[in-house]
N, CA and C of each residue as an Amber inpcrd file, in Angstrom:
protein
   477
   5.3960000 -24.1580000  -4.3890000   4.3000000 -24.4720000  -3.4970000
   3.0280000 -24.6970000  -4.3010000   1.8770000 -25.4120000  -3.9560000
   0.5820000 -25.8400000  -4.5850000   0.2260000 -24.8410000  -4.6420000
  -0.4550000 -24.2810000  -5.6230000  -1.3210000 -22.7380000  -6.1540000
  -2.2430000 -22.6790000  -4.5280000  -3.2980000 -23.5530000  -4.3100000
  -3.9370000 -23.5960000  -2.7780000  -3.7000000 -23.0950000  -1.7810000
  -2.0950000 -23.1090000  -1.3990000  -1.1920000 -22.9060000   0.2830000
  -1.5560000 -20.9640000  -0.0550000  -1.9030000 -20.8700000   1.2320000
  -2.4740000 -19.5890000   1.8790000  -1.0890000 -18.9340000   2.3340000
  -1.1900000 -17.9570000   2.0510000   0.0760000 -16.4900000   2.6360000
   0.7360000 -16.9660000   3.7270000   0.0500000 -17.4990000   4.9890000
   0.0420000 -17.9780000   6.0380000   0.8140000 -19.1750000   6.1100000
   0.1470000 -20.0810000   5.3250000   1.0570000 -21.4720000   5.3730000
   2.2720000 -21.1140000   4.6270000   2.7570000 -20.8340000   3.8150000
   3.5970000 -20.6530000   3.2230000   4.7460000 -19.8540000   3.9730000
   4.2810000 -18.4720000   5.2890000   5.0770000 -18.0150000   5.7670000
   5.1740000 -18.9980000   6.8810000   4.8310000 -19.6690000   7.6340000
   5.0010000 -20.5960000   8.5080000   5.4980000 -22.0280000   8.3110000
   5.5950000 -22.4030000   6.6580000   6.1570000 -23.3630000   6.2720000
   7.9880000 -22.9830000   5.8500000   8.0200000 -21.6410000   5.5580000
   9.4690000 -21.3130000   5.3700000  10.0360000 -20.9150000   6.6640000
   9.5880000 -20.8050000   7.5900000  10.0260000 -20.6880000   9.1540000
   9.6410000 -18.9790000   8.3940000   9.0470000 -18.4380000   8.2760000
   9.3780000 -16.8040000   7.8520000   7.9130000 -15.8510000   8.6260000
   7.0560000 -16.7420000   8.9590000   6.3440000 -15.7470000   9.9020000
   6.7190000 -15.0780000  11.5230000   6.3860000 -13.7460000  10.8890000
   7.3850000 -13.4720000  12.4590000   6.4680000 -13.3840000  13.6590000
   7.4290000 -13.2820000  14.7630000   6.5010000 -13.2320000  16.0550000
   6.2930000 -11.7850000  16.7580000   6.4220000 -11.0790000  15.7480000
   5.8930000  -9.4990000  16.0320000   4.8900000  -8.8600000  15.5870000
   4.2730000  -7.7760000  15.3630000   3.2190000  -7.3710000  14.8960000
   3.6660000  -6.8530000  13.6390000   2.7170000  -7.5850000  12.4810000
   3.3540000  -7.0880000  11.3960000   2.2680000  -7.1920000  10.0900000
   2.5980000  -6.6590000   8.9240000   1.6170000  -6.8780000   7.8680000
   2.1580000  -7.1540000   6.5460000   1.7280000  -7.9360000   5.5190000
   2.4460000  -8.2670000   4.3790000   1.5430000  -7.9340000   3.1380000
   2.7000000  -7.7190000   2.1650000   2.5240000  -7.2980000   0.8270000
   2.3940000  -8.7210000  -0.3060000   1.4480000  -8.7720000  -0.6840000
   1.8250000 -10.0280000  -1.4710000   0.9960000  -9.8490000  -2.9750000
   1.5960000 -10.3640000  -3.3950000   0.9120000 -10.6470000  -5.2760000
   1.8120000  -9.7290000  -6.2110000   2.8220000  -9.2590000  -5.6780000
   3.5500000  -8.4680000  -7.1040000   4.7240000  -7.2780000  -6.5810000
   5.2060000  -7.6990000  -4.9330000   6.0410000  -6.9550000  -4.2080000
   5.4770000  -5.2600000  -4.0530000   5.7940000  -4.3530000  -5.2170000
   5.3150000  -3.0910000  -4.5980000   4.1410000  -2.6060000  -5.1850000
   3.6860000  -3.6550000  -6.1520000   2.2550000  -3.5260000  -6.7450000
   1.0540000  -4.1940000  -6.2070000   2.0640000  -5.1060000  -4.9270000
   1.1170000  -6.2270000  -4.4910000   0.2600000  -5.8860000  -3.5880000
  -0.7610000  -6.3710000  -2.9110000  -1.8570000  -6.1270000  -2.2950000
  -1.4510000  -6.0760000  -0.6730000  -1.3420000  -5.2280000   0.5820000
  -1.2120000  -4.9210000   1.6060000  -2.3880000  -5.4260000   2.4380000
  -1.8390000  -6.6840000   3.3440000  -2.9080000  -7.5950000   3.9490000
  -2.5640000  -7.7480000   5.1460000  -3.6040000  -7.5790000   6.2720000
  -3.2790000  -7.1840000   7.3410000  -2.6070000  -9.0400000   8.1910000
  -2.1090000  -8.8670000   9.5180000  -1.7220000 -10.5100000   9.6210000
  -3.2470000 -11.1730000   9.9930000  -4.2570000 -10.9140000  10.1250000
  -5.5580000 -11.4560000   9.8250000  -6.2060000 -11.7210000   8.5060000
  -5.7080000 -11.2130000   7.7680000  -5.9430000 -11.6370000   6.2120000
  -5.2970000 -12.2950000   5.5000000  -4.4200000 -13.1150000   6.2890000
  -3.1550000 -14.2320000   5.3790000  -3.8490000 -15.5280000   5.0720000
  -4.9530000 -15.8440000   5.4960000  -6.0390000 -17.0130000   5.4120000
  -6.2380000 -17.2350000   3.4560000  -5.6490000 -16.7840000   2.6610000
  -6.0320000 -16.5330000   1.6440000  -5.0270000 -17.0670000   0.2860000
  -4.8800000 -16.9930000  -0.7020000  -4.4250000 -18.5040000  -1.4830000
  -3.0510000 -17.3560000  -1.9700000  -1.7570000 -17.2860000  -2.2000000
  -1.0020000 -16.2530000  -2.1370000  -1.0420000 -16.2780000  -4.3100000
  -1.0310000 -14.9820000  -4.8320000  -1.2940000 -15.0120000  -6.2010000
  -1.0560000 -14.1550000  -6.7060000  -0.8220000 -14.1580000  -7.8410000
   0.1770000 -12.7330000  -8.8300000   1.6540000 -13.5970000  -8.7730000
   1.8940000 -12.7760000  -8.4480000   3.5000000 -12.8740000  -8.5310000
   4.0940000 -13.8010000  -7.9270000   3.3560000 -13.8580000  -6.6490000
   3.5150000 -14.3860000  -5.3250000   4.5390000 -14.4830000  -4.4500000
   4.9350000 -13.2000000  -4.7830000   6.3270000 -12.6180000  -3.8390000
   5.5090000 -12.1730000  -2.6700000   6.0890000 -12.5490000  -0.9770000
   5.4910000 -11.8190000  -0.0980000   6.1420000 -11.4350000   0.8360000
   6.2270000 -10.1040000   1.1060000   7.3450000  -8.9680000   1.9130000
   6.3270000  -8.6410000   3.0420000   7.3400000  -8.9080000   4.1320000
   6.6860000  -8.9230000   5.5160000   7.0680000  -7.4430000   6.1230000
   6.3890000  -6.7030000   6.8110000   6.4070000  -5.7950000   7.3130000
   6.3010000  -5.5190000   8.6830000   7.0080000  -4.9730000  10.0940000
   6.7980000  -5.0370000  11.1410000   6.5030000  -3.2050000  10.9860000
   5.1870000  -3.4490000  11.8290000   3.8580000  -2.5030000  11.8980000
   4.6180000  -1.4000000  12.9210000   5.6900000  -1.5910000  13.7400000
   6.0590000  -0.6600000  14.6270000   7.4810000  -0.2560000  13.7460000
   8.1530000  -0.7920000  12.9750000   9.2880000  -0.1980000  12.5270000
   9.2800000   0.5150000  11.2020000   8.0720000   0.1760000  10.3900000
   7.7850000   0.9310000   9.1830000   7.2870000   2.4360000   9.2910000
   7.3150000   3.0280000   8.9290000   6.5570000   4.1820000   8.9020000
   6.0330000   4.5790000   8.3680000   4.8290000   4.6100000   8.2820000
   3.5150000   4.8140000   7.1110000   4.0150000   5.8910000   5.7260000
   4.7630000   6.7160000   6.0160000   4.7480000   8.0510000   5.2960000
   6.2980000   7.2490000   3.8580000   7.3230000   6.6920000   5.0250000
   8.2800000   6.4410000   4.5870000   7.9890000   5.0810000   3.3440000
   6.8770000   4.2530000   3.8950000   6.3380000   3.4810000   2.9270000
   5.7690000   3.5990000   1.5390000   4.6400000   4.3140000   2.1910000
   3.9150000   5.0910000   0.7530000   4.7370000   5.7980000   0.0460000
   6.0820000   6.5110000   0.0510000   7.2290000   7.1170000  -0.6760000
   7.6870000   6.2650000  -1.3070000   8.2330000   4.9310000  -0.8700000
   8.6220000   3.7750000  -1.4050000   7.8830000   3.4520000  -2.4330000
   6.4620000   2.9680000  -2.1020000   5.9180000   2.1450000  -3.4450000
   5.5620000   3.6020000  -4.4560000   5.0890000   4.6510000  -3.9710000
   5.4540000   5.7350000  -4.6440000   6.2110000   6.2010000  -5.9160000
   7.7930000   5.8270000  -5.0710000   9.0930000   6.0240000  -6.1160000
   8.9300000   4.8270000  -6.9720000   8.4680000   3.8230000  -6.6170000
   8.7890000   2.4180000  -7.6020000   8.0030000   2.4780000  -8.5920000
   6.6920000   3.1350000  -8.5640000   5.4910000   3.5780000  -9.4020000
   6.5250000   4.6030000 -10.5870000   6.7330000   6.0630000  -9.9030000
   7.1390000   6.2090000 -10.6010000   8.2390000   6.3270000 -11.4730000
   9.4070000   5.3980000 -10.8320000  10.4850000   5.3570000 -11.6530000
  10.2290000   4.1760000 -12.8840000   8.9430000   3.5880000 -12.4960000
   8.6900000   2.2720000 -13.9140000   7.9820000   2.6490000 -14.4830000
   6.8490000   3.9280000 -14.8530000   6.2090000   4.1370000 -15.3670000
   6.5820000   4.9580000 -16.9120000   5.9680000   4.7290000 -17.6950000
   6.7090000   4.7110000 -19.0920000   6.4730000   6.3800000 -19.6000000
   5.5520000   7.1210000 -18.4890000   4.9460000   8.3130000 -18.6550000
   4.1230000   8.8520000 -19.9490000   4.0120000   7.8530000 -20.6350000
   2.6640000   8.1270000 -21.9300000   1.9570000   8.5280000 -21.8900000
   1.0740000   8.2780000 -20.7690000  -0.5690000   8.8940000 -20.5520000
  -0.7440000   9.6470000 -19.1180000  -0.8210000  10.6860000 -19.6920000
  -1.3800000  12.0520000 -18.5580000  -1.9220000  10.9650000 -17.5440000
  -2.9710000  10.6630000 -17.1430000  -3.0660000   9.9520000 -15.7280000
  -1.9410000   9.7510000 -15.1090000  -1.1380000   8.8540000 -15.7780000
  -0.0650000   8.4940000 -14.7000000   0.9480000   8.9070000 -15.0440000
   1.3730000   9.9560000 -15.5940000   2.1890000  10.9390000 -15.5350000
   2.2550000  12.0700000 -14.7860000   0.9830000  12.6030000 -14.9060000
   0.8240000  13.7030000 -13.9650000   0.3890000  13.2230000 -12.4570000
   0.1640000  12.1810000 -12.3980000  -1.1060000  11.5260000 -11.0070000
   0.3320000  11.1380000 -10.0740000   1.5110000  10.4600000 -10.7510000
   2.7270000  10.2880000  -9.6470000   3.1060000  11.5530000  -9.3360000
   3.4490000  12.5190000 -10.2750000   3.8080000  13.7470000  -9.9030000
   3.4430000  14.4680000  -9.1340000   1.8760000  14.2250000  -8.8610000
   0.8020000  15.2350000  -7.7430000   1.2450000  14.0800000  -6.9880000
   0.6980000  13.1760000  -6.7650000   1.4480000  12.1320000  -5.7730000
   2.0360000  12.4960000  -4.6670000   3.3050000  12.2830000  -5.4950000
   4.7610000  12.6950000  -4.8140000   4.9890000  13.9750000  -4.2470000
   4.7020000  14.8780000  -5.0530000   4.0830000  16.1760000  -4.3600000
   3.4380000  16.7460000  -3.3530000   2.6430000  15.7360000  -2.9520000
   1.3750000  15.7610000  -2.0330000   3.0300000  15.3340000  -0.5820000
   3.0990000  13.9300000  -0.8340000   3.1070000  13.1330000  -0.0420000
   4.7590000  13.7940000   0.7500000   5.2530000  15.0890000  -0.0030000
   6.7710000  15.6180000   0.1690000   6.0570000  16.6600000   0.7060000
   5.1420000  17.1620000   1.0720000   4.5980000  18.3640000   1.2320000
   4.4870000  18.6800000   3.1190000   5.0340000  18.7160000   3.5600000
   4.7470000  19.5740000   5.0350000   3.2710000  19.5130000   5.9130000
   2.2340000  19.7730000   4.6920000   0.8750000  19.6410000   5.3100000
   0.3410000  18.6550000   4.0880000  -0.0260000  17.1950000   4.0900000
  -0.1700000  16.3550000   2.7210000  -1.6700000  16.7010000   2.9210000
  -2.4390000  16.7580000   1.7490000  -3.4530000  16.7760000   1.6000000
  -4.5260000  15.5680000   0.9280000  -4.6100000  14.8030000   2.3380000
  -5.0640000  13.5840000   2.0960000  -6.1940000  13.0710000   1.1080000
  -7.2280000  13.5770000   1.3640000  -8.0620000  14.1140000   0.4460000
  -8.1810000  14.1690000  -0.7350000  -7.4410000  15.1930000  -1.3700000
  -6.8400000  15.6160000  -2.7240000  -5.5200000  14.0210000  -3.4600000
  -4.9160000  13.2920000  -2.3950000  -4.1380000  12.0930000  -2.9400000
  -4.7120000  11.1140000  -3.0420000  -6.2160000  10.6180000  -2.0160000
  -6.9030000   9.9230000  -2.2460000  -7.9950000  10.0270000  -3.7960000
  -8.2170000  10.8170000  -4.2060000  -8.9240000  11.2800000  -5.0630000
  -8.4730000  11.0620000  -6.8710000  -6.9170000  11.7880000  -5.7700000
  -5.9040000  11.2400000  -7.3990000  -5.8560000  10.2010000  -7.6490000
  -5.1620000   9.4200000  -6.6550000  -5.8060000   7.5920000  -6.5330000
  -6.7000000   6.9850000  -7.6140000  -8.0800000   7.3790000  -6.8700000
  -9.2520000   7.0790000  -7.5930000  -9.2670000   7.5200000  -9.3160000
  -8.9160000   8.5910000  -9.6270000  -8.5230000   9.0870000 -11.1200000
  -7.8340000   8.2210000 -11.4780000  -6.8180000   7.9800000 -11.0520000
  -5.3090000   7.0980000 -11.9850000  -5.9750000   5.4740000 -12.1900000
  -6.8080000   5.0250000 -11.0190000  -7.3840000   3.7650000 -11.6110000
  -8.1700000   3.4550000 -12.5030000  -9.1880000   4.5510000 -12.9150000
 -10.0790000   4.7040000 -13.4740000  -9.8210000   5.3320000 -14.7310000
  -9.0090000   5.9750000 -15.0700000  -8.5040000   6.7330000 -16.4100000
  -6.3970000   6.3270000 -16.9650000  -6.0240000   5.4690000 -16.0370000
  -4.5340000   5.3580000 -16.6050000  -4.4890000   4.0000000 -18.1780000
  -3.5770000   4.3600000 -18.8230000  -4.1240000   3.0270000 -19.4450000
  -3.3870000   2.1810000 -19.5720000  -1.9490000   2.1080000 -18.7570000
  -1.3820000   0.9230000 -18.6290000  -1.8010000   0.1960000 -16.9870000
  -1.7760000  -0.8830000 -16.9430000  -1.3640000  -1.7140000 -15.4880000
  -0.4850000  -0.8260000 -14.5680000   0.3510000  -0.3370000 -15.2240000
   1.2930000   0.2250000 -13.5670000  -0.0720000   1.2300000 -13.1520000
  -0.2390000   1.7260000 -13.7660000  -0.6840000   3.1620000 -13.4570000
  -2.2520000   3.1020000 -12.9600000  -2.7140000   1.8810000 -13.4510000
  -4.1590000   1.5480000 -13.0400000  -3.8450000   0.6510000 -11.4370000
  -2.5020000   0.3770000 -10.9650000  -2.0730000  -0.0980000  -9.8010000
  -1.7390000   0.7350000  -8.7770000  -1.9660000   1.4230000  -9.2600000
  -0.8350000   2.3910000  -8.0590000  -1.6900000   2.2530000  -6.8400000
  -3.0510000   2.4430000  -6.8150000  -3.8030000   2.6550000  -5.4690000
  -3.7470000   1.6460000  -4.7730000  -3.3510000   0.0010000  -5.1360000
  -3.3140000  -1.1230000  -4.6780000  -2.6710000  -1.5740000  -3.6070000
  -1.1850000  -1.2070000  -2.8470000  -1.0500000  -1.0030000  -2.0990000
  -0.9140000   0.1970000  -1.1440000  -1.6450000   1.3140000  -1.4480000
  -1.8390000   2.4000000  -0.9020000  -3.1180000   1.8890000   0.1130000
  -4.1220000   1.7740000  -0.8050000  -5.2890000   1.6400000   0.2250000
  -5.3600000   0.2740000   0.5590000  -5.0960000  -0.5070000   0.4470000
  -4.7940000  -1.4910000   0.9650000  -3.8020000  -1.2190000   2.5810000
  -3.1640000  -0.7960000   2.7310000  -2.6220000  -0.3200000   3.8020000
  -3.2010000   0.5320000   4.5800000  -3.6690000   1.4240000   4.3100000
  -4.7020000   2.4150000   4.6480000  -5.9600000   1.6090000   5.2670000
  -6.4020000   1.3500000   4.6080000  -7.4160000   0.2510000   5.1680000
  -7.2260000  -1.0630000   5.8040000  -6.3600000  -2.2080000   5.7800000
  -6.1960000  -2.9740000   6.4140000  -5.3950000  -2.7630000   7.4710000
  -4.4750000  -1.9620000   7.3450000  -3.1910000  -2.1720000   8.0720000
  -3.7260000  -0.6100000   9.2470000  -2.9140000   0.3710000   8.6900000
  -3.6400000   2.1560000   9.1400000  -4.9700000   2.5470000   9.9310000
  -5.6320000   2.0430000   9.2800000  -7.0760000   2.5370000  10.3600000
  -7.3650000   1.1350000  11.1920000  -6.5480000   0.1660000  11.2460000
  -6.6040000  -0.9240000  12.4030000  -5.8170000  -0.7160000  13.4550000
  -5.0750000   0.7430000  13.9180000  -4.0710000   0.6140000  14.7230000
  -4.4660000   2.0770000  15.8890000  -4.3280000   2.1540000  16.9890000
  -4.4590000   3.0880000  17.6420000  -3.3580000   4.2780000  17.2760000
  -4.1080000   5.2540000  17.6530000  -3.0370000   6.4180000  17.5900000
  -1.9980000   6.2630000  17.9180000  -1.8200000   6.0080000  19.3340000
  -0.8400000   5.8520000  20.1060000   0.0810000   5.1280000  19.1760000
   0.0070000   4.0950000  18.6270000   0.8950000   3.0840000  17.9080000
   2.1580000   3.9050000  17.0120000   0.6700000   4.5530000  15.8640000
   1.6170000   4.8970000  14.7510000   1.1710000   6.0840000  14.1210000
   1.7720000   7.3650000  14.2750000   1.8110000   8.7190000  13.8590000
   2.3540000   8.8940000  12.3560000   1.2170000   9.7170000  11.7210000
   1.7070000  10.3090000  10.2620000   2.0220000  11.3960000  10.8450000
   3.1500000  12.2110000  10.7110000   3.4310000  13.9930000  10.9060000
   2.3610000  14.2100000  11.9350000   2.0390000  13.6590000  12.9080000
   1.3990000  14.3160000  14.1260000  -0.4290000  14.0920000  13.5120000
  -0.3550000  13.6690000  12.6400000  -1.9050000  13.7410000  12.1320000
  -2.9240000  12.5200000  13.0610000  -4.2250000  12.5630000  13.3120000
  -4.9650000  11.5750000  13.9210000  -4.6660000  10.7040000  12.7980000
  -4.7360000   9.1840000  12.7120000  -5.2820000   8.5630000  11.8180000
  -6.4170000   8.0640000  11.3150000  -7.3470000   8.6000000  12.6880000
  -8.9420000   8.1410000  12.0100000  -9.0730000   9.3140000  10.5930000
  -8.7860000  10.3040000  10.6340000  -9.0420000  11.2860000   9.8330000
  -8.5420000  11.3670000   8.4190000  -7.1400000  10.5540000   8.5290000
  -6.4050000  10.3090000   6.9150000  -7.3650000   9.0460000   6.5040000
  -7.6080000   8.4240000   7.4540000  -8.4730000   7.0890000   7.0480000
  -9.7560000   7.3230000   6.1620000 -10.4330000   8.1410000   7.0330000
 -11.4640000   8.3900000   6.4350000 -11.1660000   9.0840000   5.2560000
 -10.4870000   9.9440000   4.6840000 -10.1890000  10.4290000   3.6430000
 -10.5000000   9.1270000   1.7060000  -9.8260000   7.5620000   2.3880000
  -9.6880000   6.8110000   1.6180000 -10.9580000   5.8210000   1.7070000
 -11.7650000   5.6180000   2.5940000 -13.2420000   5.3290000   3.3560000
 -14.3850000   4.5040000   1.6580000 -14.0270000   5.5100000   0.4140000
 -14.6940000   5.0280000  -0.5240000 -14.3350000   4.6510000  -1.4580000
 -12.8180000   4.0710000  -1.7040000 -12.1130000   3.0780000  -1.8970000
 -12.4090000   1.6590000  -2.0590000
């Protein structure tokens, strides 16, 4: 496709946009950027792999585990940031009561101090979801462990 064609055209030119409510990952599959279906207006880049997501069958918790595990099963574990930062991570996010807060924060550390690419990525489709996708949806919709979602939202707010 021409570098130009938008997320959008491209899913509507492969017959592949769906007619449900949904949100896509694009620029690098589980490293790629989480864009809500109002943000597909935009030129598709990186990798330009783009994995479609239906917003009622995913489950926020089960997701973030996903790009999670993919983080850290590729990570080469060299540098404390992102050695220890998947580990609290994963920790957090296996935990009974997650402490949103404290994972958002790690987040912010691992981008700012990791020194490879994976590890300076990790927050990329986290808050990206969180923010485009997560705090655009009513409660009612979509439950973390019983939690409000204005409240995990705000947690990631300075992102």
């Amino acid at each position: 496709f021409p570098e130009n064609w938008t997320i959008k055209k491209i899913l509507k030119t492969t017959d592949n946009y769906p007619d449900f409510e949904f949100f896509a990952q694009a620029g690098g599959d589980a490293s790629g950027e989480v864009l809500s279906e109002k943000q597909l207006n935009r030129p598709a880049e990186g990798g330009a792999a783009i994995t479609v997501y239906s917003i009622l069958k995913h489950e926020p918790i089960d997701l973030i585990k996903k790009w999670l595990d993919f983080f850290y099963l590729n990570s080469c574990g060299q540098c404390v940031p992102c050695r220890e930062g998947l580990y609290r991570l994963r920790e957090i996010i296996n935990s009974k009561e997650q402490n949103w807060q404290m994972f958002s924060e790690i987040l912010s550390v691992m981008r700012e101090t990791s020194f490879c690419g994976l590890g300076c990525s990790v927050h990329v489709p986290i808050i990206g979801y969180v923010n485009n996708v997560l705090s655009k949806q009513k409660d009612s919709k979509i439950k973390i462990l019983n939690k409000n979602i204005i409240n995990i939202c705000d947690c990631f707010r300075q992102h």
